[in-house]
PDB file of N, CA, C, O and CB in Angstrom:
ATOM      1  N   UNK A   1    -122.801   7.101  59.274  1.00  0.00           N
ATOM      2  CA  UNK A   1    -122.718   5.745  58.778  1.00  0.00           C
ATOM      3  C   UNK A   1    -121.827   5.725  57.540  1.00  0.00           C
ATOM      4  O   UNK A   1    -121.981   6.392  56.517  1.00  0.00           O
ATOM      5  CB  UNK A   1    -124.125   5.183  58.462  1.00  0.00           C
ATOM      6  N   UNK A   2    -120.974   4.940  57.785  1.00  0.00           N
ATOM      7  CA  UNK A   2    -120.237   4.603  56.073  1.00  0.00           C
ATOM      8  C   UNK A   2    -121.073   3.990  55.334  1.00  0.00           C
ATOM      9  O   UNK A   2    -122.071   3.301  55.542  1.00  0.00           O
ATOM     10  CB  UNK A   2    -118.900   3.591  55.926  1.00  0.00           C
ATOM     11  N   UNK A   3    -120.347   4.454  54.171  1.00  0.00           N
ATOM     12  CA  UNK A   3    -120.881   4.041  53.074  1.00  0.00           C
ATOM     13  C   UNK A   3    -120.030   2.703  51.897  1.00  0.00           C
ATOM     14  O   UNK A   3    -119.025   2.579  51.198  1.00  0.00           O
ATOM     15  CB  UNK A   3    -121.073   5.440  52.465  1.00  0.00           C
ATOM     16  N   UNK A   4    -121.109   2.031  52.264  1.00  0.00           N
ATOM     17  CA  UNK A   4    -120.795   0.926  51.326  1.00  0.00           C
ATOM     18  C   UNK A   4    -120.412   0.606  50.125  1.00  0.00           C
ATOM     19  O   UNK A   4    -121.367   0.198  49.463  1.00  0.00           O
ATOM     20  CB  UNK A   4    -121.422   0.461  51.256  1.00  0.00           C
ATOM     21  N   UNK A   5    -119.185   0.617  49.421  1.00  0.00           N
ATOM     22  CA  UNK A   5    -119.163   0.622  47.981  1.00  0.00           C
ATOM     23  C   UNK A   5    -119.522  -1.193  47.454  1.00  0.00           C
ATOM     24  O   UNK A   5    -119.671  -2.038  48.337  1.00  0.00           O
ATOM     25  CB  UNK A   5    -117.430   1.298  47.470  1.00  0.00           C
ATOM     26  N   UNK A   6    -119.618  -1.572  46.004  1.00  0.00           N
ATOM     27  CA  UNK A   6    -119.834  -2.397  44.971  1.00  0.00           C
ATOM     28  C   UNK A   6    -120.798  -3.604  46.165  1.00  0.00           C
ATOM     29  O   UNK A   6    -120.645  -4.801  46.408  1.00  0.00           O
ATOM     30  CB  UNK A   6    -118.135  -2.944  44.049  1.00  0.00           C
ATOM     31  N   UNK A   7    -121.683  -2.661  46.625  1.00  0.00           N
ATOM     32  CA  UNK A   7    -123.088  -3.472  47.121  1.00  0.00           C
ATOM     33  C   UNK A   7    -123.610  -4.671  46.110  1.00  0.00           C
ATOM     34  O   UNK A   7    -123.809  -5.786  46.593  1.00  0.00           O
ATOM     35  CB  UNK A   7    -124.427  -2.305  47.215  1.00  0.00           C
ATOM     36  N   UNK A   8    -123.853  -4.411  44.564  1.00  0.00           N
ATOM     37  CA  UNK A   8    -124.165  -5.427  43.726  1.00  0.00           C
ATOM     38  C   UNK A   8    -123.102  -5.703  42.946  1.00  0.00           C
ATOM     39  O   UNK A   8    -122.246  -4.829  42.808  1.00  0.00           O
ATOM     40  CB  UNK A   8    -125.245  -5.194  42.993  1.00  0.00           C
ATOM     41  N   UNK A   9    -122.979  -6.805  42.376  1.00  0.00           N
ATOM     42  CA  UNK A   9    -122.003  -7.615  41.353  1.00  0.00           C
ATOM     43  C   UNK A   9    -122.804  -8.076  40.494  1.00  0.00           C
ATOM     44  O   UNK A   9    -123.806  -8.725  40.794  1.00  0.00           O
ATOM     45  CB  UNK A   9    -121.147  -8.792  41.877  1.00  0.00           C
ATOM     46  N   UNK A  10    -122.281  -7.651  38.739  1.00  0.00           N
ATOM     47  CA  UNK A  10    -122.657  -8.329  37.605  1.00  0.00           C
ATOM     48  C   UNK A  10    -122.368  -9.989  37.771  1.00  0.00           C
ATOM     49  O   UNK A  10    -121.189 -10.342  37.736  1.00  0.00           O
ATOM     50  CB  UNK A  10    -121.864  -7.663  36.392  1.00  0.00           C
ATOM     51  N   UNK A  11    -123.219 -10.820  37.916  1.00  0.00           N
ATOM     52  CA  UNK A  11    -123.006 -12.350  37.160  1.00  0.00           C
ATOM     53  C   UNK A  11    -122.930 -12.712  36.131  1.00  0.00           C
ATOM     54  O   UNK A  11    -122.244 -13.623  35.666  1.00  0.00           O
ATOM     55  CB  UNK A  11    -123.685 -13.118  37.264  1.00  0.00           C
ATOM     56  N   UNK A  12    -123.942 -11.732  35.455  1.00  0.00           N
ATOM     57  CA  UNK A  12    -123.901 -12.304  33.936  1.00  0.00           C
ATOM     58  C   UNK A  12    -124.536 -11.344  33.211  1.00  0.00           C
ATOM     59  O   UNK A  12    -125.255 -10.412  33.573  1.00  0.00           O
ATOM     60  CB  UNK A  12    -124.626 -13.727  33.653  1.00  0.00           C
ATOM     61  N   UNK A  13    -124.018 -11.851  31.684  1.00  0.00           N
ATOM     62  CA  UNK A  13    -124.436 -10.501  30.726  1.00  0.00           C
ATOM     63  C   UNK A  13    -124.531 -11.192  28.887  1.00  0.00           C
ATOM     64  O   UNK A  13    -123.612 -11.798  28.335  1.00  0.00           O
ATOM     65  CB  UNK A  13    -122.789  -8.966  30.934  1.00  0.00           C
ATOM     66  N   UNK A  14    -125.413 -10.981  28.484  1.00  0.00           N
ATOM     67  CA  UNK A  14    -125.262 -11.796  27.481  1.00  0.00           C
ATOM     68  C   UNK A  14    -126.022 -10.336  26.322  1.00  0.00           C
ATOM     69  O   UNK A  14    -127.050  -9.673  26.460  1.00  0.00           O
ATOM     70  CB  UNK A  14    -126.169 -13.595  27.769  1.00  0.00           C
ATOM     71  N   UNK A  15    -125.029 -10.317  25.334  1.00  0.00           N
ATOM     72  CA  UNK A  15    -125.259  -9.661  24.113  1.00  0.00           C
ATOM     73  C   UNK A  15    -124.475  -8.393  24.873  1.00  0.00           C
ATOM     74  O   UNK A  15    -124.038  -8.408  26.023  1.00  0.00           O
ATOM     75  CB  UNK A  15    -127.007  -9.519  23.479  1.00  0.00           C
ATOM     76  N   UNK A  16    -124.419  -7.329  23.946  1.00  0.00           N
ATOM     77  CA  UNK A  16    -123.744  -6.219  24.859  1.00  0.00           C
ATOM     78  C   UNK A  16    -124.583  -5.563  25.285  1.00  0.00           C
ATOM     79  O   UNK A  16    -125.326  -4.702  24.814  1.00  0.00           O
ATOM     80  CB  UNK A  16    -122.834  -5.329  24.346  1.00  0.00           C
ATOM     81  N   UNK A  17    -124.395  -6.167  26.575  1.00  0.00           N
ATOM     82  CA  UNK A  17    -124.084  -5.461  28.035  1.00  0.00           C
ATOM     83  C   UNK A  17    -126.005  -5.310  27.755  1.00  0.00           C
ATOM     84  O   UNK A  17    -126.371  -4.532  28.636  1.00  0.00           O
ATOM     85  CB  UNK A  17    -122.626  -3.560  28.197  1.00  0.00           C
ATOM     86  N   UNK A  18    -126.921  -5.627  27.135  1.00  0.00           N
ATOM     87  CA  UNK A  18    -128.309  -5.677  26.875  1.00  0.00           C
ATOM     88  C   UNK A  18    -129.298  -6.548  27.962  1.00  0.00           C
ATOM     89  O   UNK A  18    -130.411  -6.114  28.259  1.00  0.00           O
ATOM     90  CB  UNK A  18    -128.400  -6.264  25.463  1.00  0.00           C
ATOM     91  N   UNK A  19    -128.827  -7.684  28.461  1.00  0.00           N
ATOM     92  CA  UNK A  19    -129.412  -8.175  29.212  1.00  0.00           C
ATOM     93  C   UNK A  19    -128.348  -8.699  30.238  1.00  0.00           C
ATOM     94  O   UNK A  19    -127.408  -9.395  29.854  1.00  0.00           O
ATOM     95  CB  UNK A  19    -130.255  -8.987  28.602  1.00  0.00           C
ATOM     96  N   UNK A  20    -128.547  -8.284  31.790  1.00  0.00           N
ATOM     97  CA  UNK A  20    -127.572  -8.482  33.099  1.00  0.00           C
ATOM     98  C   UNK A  20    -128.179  -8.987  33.890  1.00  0.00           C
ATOM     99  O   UNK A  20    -129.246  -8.404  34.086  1.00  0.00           O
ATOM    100  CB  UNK A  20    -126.983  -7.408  33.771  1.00  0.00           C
ATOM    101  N   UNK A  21    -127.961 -10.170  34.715  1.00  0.00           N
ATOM    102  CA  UNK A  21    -128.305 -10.168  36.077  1.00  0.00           C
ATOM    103  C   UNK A  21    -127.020  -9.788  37.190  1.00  0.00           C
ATOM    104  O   UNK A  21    -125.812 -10.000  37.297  1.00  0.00           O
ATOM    105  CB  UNK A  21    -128.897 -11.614  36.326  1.00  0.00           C
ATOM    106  N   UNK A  22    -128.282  -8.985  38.043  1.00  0.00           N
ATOM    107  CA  UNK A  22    -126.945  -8.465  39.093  1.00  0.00           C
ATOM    108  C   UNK A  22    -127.494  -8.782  40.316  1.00  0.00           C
ATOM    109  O   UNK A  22    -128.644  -8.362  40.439  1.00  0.00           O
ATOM    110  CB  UNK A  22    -126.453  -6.710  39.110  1.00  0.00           C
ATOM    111  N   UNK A  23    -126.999  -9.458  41.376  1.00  0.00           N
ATOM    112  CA  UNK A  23    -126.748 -10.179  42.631  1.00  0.00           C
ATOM    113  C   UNK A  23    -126.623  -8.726  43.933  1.00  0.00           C
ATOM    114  O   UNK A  23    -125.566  -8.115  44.087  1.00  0.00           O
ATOM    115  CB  UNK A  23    -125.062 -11.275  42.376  1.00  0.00           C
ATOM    116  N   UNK A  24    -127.386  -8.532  44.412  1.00  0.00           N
ATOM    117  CA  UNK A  24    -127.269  -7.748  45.708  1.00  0.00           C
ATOM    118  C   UNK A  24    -126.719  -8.475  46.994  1.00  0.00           C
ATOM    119  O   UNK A  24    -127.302  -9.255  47.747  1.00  0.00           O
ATOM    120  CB  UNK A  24    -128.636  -7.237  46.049  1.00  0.00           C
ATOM    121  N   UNK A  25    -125.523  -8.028  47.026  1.00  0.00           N
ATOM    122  CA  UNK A  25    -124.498  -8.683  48.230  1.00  0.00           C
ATOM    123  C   UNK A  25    -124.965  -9.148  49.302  1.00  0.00           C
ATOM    124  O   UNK A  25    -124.791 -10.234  49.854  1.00  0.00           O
ATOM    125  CB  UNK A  25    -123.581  -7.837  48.789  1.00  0.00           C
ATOM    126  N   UNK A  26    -125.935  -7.729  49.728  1.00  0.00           N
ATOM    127  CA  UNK A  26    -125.986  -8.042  51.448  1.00  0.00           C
ATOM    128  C   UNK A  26    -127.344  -9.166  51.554  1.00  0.00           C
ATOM    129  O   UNK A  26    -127.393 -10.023  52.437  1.00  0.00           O
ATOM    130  CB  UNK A  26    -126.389  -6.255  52.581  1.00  0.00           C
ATOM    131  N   UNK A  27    -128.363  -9.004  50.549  1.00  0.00           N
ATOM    132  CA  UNK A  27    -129.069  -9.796  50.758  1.00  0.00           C
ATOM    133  C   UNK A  27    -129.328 -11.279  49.710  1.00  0.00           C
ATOM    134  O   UNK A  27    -129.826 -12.289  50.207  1.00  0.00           O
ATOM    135  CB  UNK A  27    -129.994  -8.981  50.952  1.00  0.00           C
ATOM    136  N   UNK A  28    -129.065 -11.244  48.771  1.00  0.00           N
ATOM    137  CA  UNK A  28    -128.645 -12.475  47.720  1.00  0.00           C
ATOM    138  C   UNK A  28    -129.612 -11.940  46.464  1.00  0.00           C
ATOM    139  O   UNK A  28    -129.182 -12.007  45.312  1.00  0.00           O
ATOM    140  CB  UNK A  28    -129.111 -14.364  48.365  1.00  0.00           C
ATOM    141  N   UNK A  29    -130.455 -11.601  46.644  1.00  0.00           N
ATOM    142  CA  UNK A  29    -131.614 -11.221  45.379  1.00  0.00           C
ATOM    143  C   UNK A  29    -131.060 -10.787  44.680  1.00  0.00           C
ATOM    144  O   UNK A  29    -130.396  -9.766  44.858  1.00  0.00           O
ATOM    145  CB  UNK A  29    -132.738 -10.359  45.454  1.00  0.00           C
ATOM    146  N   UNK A  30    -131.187 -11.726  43.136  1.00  0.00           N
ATOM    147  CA  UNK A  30    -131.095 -11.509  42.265  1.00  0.00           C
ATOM    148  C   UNK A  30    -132.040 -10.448  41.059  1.00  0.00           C
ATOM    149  O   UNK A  30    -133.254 -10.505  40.863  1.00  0.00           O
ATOM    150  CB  UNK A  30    -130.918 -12.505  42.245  1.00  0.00           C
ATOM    151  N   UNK A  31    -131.103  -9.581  40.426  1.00  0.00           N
ATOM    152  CA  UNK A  31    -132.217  -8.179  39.450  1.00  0.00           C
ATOM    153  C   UNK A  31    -131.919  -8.448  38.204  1.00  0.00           C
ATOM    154  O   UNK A  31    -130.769  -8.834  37.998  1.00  0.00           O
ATOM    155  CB  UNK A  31    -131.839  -6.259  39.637  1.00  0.00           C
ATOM    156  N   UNK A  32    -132.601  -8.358  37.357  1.00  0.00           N
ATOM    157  CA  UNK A  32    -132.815  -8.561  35.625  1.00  0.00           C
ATOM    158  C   UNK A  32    -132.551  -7.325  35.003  1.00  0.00           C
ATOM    159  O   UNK A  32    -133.605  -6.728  35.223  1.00  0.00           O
ATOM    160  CB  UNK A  32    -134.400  -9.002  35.101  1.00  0.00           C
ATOM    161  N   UNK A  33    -131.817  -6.535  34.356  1.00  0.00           N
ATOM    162  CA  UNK A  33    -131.768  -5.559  34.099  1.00  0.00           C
ATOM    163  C   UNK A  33    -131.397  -5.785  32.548  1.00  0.00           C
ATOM    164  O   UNK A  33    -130.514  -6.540  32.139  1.00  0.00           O
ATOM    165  CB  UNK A  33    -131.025  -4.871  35.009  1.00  0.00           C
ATOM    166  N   UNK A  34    -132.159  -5.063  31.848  1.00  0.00           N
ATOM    167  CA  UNK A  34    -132.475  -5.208  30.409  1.00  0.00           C
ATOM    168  C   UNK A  34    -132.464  -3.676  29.992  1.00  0.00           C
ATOM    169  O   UNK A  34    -133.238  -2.967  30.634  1.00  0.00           O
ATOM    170  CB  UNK A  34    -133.979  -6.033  30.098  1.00  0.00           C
ATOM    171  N   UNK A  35    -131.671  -3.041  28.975  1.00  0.00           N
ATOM    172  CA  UNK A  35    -131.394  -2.115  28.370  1.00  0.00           C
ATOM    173  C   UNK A  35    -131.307  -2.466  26.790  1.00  0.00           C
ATOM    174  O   UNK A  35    -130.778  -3.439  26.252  1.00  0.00           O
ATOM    175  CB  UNK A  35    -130.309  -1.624  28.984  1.00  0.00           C
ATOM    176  N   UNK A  36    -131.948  -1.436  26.255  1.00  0.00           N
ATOM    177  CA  UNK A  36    -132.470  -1.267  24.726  1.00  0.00           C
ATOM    178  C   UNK A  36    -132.249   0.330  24.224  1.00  0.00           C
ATOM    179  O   UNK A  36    -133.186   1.040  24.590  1.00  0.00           O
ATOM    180  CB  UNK A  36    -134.259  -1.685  24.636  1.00  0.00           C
ATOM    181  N   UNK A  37    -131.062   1.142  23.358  1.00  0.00           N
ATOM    182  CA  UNK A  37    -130.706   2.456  23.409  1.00  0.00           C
ATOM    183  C   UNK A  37    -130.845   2.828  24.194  1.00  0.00           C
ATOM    184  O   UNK A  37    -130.099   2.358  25.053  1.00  0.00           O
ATOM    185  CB  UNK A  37    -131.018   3.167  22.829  1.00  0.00           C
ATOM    186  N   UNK A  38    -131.868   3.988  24.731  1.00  0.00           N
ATOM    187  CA  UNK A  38    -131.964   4.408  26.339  1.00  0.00           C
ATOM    188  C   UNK A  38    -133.090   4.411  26.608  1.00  0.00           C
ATOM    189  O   UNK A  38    -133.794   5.379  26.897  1.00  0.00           O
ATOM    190  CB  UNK A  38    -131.473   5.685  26.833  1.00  0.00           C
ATOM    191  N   UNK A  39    -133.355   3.355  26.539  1.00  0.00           N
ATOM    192  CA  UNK A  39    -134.522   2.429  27.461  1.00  0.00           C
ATOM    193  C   UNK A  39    -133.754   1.770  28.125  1.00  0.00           C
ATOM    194  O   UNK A  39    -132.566   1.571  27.873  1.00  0.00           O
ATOM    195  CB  UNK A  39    -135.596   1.394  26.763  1.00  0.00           C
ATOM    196  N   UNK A  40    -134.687   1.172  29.501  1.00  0.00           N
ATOM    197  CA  UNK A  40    -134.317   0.340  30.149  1.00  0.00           C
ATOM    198  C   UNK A  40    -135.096  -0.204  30.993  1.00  0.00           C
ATOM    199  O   UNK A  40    -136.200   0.320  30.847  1.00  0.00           O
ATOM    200  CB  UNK A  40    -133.483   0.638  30.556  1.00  0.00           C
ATOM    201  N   UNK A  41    -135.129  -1.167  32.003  1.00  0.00           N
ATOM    202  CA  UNK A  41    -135.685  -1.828  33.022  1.00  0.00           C
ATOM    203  C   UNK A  41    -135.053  -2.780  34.098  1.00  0.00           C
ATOM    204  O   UNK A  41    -134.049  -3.299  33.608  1.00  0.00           O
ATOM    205  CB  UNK A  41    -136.493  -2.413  32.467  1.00  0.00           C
ATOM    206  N   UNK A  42    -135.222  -3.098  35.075  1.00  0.00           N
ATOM    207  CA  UNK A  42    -134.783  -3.547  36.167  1.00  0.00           C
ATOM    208  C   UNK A  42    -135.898  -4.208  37.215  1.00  0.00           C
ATOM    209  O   UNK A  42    -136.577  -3.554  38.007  1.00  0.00           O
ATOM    210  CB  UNK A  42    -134.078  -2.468  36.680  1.00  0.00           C
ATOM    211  N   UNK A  43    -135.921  -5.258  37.088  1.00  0.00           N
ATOM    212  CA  UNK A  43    -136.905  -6.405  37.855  1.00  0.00           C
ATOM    213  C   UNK A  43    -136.353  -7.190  38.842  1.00  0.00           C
ATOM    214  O   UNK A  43    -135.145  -7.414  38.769  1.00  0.00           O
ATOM    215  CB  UNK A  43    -137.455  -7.446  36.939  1.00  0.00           C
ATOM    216  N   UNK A  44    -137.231  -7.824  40.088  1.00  0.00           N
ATOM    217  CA  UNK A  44    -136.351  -8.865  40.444  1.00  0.00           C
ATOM    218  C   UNK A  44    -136.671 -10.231  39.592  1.00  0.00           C
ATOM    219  O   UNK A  44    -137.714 -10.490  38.992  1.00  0.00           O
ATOM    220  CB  UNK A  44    -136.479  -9.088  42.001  1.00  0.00           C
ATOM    221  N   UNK A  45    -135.415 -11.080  39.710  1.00  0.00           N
ATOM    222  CA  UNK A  45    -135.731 -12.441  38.819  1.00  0.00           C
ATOM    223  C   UNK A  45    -135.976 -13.360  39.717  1.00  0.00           C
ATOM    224  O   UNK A  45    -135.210 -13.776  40.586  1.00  0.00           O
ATOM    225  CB  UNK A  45    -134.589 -13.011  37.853  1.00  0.00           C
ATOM    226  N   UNK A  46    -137.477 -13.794  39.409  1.00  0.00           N
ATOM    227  CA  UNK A  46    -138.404 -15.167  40.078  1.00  0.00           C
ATOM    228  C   UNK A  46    -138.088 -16.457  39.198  1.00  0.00           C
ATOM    229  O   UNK A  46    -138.009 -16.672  37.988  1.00  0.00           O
ATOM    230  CB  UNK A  46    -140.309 -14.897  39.984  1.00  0.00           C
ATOM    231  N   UNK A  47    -137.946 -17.203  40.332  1.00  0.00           N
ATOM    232  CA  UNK A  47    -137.928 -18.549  39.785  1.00  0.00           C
ATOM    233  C   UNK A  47    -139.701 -19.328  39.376  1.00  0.00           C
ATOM    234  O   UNK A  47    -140.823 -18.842  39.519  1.00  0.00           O
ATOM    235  CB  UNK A  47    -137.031 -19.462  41.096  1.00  0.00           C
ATOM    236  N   UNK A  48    -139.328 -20.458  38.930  1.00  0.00           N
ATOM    237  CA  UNK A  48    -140.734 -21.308  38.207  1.00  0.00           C
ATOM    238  C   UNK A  48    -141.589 -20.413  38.937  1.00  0.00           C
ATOM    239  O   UNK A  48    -142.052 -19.354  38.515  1.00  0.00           O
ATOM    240  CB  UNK A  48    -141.085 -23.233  38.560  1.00  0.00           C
ATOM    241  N   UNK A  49    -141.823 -21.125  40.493  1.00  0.00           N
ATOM    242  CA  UNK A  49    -142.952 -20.776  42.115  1.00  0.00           C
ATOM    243  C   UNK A  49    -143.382 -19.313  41.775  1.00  0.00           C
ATOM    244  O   UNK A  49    -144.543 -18.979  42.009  1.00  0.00           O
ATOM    245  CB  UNK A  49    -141.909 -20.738  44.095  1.00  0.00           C
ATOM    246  N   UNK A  50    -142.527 -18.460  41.254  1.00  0.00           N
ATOM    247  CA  UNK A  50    -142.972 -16.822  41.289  1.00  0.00           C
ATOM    248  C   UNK A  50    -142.078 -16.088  42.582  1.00  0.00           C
ATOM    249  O   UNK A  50    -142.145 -14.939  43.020  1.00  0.00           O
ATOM    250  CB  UNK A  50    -144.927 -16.641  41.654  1.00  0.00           C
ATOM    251  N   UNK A  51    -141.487 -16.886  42.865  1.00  0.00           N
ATOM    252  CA  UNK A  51    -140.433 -16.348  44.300  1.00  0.00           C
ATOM    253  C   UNK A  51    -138.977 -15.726  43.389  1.00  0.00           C
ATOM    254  O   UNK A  51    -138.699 -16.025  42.228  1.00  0.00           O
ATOM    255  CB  UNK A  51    -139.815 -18.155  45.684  1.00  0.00           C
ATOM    256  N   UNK A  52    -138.038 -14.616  44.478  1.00  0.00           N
ATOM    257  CA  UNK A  52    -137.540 -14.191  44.362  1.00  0.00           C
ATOM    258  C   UNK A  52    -136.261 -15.472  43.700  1.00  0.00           C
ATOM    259  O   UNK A  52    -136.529 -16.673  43.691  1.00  0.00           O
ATOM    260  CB  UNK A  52    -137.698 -13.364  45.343  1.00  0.00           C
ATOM    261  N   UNK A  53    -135.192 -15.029  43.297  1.00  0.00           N
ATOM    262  CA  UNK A  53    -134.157 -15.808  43.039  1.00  0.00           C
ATOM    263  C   UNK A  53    -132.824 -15.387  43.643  1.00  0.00           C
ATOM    264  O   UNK A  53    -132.053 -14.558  43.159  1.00  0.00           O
ATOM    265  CB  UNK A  53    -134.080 -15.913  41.707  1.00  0.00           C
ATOM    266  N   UNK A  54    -132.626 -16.231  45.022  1.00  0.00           N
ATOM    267  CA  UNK A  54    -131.915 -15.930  45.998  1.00  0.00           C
ATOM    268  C   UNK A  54    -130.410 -16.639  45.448  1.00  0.00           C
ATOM    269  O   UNK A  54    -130.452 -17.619  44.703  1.00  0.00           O
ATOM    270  CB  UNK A  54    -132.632 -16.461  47.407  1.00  0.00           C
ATOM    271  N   UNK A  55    -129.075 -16.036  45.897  1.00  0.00           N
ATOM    272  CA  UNK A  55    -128.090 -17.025  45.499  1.00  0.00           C
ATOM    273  C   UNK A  55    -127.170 -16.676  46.813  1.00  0.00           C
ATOM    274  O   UNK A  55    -127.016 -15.493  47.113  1.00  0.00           O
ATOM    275  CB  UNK A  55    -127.351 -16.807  43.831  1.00  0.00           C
ATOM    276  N   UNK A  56    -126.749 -17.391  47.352  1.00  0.00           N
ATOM    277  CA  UNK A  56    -125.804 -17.354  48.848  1.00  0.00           C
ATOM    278  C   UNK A  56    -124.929 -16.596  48.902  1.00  0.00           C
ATOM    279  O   UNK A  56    -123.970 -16.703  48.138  1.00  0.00           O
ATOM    280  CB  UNK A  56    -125.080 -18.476  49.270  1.00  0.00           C
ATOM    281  N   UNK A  57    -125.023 -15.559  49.875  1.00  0.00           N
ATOM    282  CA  UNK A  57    -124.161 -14.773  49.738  1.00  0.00           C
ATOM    283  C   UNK A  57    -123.267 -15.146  50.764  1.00  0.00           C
ATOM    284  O   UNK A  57    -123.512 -15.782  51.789  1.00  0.00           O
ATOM    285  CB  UNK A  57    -124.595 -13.538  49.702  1.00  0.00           C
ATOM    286  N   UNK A  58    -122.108 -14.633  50.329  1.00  0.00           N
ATOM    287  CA  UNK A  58    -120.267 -15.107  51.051  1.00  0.00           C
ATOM    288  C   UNK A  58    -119.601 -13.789  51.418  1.00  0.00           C
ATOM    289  O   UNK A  58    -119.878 -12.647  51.051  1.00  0.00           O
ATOM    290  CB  UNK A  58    -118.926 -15.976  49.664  1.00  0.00           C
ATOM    291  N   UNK A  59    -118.759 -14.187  52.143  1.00  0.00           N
ATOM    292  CA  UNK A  59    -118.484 -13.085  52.917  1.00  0.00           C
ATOM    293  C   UNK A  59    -117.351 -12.579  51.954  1.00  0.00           C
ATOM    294  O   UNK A  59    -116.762 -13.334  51.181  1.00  0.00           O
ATOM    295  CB  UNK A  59    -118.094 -13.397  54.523  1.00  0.00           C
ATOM    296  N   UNK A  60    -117.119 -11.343  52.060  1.00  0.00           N
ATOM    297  CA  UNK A  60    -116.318 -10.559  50.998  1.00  0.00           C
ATOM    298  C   UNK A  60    -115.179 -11.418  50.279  1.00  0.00           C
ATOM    299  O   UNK A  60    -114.410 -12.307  50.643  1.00  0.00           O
ATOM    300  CB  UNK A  60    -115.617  -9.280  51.705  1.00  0.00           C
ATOM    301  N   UNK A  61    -115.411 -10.790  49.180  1.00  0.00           N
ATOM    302  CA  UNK A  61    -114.233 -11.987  48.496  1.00  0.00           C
ATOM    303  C   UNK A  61    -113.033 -11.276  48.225  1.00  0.00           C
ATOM    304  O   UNK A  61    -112.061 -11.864  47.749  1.00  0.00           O
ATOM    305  CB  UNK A  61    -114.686 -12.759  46.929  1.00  0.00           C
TER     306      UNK A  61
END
């Protein structure tokens, strides 16, 4: 099987590079990824409901 490169894309990033959401291509779910020196974490981001936060995914750009 090949292998898939840049599966997720940064959307957004606010302060350096400290708090990201990143978009998983094939399926739309959106991840929260929060880094503090070398700490870190990675969640999915729920909307109000507590559900995932889906954004439409398009065919390669």
């Amino acid at each position: 099987m090949a292998k898939k490169d840049n599966r997720f894309k940064k959307v957004y990033s606010q302060g350096m590079g400290t708090i990201e959401i990143w978009v998983d291509k094939e399926t739309g779910v959106n991840y929260l990824h929060r880094a503090n020196g070398y700490a870190g974490g990675l969640t999915v981001l729920l909307d109000r409901e507590g559900k995932p936060v889906i954004t439409a995914v398009k065919d390669e750009e």
